[in-house]
N, C-alpha and C positions, 0 to 999 in steps of 0.2 A: 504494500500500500504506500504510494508516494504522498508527501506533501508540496503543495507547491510555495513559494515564496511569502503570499499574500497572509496564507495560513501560519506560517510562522513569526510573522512579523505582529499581526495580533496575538498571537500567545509572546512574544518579547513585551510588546507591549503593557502584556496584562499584570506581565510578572514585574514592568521597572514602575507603575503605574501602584501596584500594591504592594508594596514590600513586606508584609505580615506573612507574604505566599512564599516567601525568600525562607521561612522558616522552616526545617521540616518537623512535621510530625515522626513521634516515635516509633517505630515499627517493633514488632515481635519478633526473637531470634527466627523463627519460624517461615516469617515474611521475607528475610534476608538470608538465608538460608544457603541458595545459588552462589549470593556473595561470598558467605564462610567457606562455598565448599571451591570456588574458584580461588581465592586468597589463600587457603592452605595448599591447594596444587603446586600454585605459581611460589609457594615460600619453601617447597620443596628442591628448589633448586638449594638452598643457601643453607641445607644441611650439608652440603657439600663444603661451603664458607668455615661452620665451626669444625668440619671432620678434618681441615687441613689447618685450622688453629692449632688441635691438638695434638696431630697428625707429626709434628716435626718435632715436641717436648718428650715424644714416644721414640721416632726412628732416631735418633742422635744417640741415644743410651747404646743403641746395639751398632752403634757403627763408630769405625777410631779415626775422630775427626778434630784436628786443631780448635782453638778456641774462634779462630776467625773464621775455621769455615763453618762450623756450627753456627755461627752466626750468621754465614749466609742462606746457610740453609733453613732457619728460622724466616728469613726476613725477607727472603727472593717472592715469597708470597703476596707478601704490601706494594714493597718494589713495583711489579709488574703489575699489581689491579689498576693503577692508573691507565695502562695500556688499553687495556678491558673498558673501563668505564668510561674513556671518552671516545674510544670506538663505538660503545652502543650507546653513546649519547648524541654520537653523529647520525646514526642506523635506524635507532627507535622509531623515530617521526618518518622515516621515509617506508622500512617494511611492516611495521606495525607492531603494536606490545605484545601479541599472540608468537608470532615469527619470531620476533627479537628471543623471548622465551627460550623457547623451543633451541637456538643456537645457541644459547650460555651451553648446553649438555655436551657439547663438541669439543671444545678444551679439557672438561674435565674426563671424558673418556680417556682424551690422549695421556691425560696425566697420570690414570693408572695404571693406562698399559703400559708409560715409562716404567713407573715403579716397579710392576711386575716384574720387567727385563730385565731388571737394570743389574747391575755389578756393584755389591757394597765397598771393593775397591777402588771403584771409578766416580767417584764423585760426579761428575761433570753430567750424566745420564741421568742423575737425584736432582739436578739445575735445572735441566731443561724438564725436568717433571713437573717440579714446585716453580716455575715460569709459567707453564699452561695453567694450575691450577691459580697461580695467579691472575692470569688472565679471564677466567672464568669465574672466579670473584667478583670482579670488576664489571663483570657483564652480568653478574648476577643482581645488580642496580636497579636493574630496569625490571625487577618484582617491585621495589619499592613505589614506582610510577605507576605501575600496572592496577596495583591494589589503589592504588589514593582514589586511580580514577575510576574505580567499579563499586567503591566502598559509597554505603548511604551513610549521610553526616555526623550521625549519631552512632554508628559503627564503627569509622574510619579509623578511630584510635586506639582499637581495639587491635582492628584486623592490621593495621602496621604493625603495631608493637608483638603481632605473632611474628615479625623478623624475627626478631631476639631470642623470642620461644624455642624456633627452628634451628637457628644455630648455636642455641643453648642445647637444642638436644643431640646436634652431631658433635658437639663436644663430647655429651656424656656419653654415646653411644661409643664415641672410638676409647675412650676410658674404661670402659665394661668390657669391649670384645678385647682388650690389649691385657687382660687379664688370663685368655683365653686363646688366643690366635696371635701369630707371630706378624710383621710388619706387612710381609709379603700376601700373605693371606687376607687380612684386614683390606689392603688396595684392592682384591679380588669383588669382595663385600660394598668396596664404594661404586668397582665400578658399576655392578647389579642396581645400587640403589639410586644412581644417575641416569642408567636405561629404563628404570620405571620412572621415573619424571618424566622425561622424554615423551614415552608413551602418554601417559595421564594430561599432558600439555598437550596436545595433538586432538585427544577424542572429547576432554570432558571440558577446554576451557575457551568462553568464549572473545570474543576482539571486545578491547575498552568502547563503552559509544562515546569518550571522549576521542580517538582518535579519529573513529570514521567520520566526525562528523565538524573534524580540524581538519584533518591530512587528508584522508583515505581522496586517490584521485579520480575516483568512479566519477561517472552525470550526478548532478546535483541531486535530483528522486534519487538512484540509486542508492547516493551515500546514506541519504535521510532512509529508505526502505531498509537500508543493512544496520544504522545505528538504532532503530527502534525496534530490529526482533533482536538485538544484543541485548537493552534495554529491557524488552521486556521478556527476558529469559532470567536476567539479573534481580526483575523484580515483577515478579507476580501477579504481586497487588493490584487491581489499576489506580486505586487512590494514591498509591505510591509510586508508580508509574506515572502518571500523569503529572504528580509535581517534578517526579524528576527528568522529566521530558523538559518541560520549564526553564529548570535551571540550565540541562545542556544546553538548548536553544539561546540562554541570555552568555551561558558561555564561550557557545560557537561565535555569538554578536562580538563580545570584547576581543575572539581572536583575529576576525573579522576585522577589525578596527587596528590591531596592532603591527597587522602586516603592512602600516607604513613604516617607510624607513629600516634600514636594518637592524639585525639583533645585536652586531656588538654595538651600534649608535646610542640603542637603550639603556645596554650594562651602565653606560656612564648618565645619561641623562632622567631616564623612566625612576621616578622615586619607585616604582613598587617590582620594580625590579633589582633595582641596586641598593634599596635599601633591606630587604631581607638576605641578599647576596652579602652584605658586611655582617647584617648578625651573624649567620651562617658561617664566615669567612672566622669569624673569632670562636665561637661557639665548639667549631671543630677544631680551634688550635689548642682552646683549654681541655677539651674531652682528652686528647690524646699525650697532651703534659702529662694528664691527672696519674698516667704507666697504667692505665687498667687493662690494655692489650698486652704487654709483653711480658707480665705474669701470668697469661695465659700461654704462651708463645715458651715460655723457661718456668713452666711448674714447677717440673719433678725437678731441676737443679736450684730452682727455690727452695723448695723445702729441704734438698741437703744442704743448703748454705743457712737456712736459721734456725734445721733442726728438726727432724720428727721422729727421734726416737722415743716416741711415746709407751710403748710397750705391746704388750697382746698381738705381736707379728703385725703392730699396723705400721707401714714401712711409707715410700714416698709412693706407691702405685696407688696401695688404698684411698693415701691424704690424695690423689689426683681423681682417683673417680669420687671421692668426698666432695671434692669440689665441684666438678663437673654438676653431681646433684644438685647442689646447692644455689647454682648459678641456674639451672633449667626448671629449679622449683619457683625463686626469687622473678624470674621472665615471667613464669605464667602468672605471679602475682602483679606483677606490673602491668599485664594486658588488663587485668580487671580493675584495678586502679585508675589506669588512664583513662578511661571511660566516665567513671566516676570522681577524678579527684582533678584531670587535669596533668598535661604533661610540664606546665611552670613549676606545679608543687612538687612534683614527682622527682623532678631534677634537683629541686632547693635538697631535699631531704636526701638523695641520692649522692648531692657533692656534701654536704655534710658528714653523714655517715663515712665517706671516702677520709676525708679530712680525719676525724675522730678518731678512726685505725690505723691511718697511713703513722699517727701520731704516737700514737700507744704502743704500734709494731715497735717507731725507732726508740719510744724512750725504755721496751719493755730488753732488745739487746744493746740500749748502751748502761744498762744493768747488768746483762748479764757479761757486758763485755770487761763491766768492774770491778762486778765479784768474783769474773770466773780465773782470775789469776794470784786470790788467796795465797800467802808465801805458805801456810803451813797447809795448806787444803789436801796436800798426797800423804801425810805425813802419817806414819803409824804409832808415835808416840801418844801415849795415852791423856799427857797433859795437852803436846799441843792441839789433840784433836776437840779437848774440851776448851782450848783455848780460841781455836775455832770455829765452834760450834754458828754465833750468832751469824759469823759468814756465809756458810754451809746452810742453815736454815733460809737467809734471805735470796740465795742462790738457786736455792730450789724450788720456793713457794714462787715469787715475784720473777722469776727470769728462768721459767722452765720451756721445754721445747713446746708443751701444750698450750702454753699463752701465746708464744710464737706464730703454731698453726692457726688457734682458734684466732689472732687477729688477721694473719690473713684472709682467713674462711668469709669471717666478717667484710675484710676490703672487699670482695667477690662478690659476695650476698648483694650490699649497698649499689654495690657497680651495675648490678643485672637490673635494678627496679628501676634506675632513668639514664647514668649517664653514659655508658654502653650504648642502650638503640636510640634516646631519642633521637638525639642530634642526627641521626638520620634518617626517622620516619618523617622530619619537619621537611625535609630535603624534597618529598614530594606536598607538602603543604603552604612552603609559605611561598614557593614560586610560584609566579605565571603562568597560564597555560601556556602561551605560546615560548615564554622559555628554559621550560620544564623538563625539555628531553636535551638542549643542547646544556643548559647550566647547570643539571641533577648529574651529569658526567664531571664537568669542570669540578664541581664541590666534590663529588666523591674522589676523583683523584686527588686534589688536595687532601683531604683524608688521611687517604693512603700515603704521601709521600711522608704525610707526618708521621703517619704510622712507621713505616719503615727507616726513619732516622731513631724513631724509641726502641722499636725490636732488632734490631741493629747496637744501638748504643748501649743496651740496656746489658748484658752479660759484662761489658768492659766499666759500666757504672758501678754492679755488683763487685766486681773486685776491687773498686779502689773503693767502695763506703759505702755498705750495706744499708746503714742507719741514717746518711746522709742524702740518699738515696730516696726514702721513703719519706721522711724530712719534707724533702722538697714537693713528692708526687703531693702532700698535707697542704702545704701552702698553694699550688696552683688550683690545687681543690677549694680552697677557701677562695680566690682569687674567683672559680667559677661561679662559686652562691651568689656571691653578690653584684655577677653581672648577668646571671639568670635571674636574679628577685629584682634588678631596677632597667634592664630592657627588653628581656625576650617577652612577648607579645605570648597572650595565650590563646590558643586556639580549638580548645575545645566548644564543641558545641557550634562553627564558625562555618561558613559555606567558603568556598571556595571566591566567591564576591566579597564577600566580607572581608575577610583575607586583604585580598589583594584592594579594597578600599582602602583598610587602615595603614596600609604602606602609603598608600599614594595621598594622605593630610599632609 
């Protein structure tokens, strides 16, 4: 069924004429249903993302690798999503979010059938592995776009914030089988769970009707005929249908309108583009100070450098799938939060907590870094051990290796409820339609390059100041509360108009 021009231009009309209709109503999980089950397909890519987080804190232990190349081989992964992400930030808008999908699964094939081959001699075979899979990180972005634009308003914040969930659970997932299965074997397991993506993208998920109904190059009827059985496969309803027909149609108008002039003329001039571009721009340079990636990135030689001999054979494998838990329980807390609390609060309290342990970590080992050189502490003499004693007591209760863990455990927990995903589920919110697929690349590879100078630095920071180290990660934490509580804009509850009004005051 086409529409013609005339028809569309009174429903813009009705909806810039009433702005109460700007609002949506609440829908039932029920009603939205098509959206949850198309947003967990498309987030199935970026179990790929946390299985290659974890993926290199695992393979390093069994292979005899310098300090420096362990480090490349942790970090070739950040490195190269820039490659990825402004490739499919160039691609998106031309094949469409369905296609774009569907090709993140390509690199990561290749990366495991590197793996597979590869020679734990030969380094160089293990690069070009953790390259592709960085690559397909990067391209794994354009979930995040995909979802903003299928999600209904009241949803959106939910069905983002299952990034985090996703890649919290290919964390935990390669933590549990590395319990169980050797490095090589595990690659076998990823490659299986990137061919069922593949598949499930193909049959059950439908094109954004943001896109068809910006880019898609079809007759004008046709695009309008392909965006409204997307639409209304997406939503059911037709009360919910019909407002959200609406709002595409006043959003086709604004893109409609911005196709004067070019896109980089905007970045500099357009306030509602270049002004969520600088929050953005800062927002991920603090996330990624805060070192919440590259304790992901060097777990297990985390906890042999602050210690988890706790006892009961729980070793640094267990303290890693502990965490992994901990982090994919704390995600699915956060999906339900953001819905209800709001991703400004979620963050305030997220870099706090960061702050509070990164703080307790350094003051709990420059404790135990004071007590633990006691002159008479090895001593078997009967006086000096009771001479002792008060040393040996505060050594143990206040600066034991379980306070160590349990603050880490903590920085991870805190990290997974905001400041981990948000900063980049905002990446498809507070941009423009129209420059949401070239500038949602540009930001994520900034991202990542930041990333990749922390998981990089971070092993050579560890050795020269553990405590100094964390120290620091404390204060850029603080540094972030208090430029998420006095500029980031909150967006819950917010239409994609809304949005992009309150840039452009």
């Amino acid at each position: 069924m086409s529409i013609n021009r005339d028809e569309c231009s009174v429903e813009q009309t009705q909806t810039l004429t009433n702005p109460q209709e700007l609002k949506y109503s609440k829908p039932t999980w029920i009603q939205v249903l098509p959206q949850i089950t198309s947003a967990c397909i498309a987030h199935t890519l970026v179990l790929q993302v946390g299985i290659h987080m974890a993926y290199s804190t695992i393979q390093i232990p069994h292979l005899n690798l310098t300090t420096g190349q362990a480090s490349w081989l942790a970090s070739l992964v950040t490195i190269t999503n820039p490659i990825g992400a402004l490739c499919m930030g160039l691609v998106m808008d031309r094949l469409g979010r369905k296609l774009s999908l569907t090709l993140v699964c390509v690199p990561f094939i290749f990366s495991s059938l590197l793996t597979l081959y590869s020679d734990p001699t030969d380094v160089s075979l293990l690069y070009i592995s953790k390259t592709c899979a960085g690559v397909g990180s990067g391209m794994s972005t354009v979930a995040l776009v995909y979802v903003s634009e299928i999600s209904h308003g009241d949803y959106r914040p939910a069905l983002l914030c299952l990034n985090s969930v996703f890649i919290s659970f290919g964390i935990l997932l390669t933590t549990i089988l590395n319990l169980y299965l050797d490095w090589r074997s595990l690659s076998a397991c990823f490659l299986a769970l990137i061919a069922g993506s593949g598949f499930l993208l193909l049959c059950f998920v439908p094109e954004s009707p943001h896109w068809l109904m910006s880019f898609d190059r079809s007759s004008e009827d046709l695009r309008h005929a392909k965006a409204k059985t997307s639409l209304q496969y997406l939503n059911p309803n037709k009360a919910m249908f019909d407002q959200e027909w609406r709002l595409l149609n006043q959003v086709r108008t604004r893109h409609d309108e911005s196709k004067e002039g070019s896109l980089l003329g905007k970045l500099f001039t357009s306030k509602q583009c270049y002004r969520p571009l600088r929050v953005l721009l800062i927002l991920f340079t603090l996330q990624q100070l805060t070192g919440v990636y590259p304790i992901i990135f060097y777990a297990m030689q985390l906890f042999k450098q602050v210690g988890t001999d706790i006892g009961a054979g729980f070793d640094e494998s267990h303290a890693l799938v502990f965490l992994g838990a901990m982090r994919f329980l704390m995600s699915g807390v956060s999906v339900v939060l953001a819905r209800g609390v709001g991703r400004k609060h979620l963050l305030v309290v997220s870099g706090a907590g960061l702050c509070l342990f990164s703080w307790l970590l350094s003051g709990n080992l420059l404790v135990k870094s004071s007590y633990g050189d006691c002159p008479l502490r090895n001593s078997t003499h009967t006086d000096a051990a009771m001479y002792n004693a008060p040393c040996q007591s505060l050594h143990s209760s206040l600066t034991s290796d379980r306070l160590s863990l349990l603050f880490i455990l903590l920085y991870v927990c805190f990290s997974a409820v905001g400041v981990i995903i948000i900063p980049w589920t905002m990446i498809g919110e507070l941009l423009p339609s129209y420059a949401r697929g070239t500038c949602s690349g540009l930001m994520i590879s900034y991202g990542y390059v930041c990333m990749f100078g922390m998981v990089k630095g971070f092993p050579f920071a560890l050795e020269y100041s553990v405590i100094g180290t964390f120290f620091t990660f404390g204060f850029i934490s603080l540094i972030l509360v208090v430029f998420v509580y006095f500029y980031l804009p909150e967006t819950k509850g917010k239409t994609f108009v809304e949005i992009e009004n309150f840039f452009s005051r």
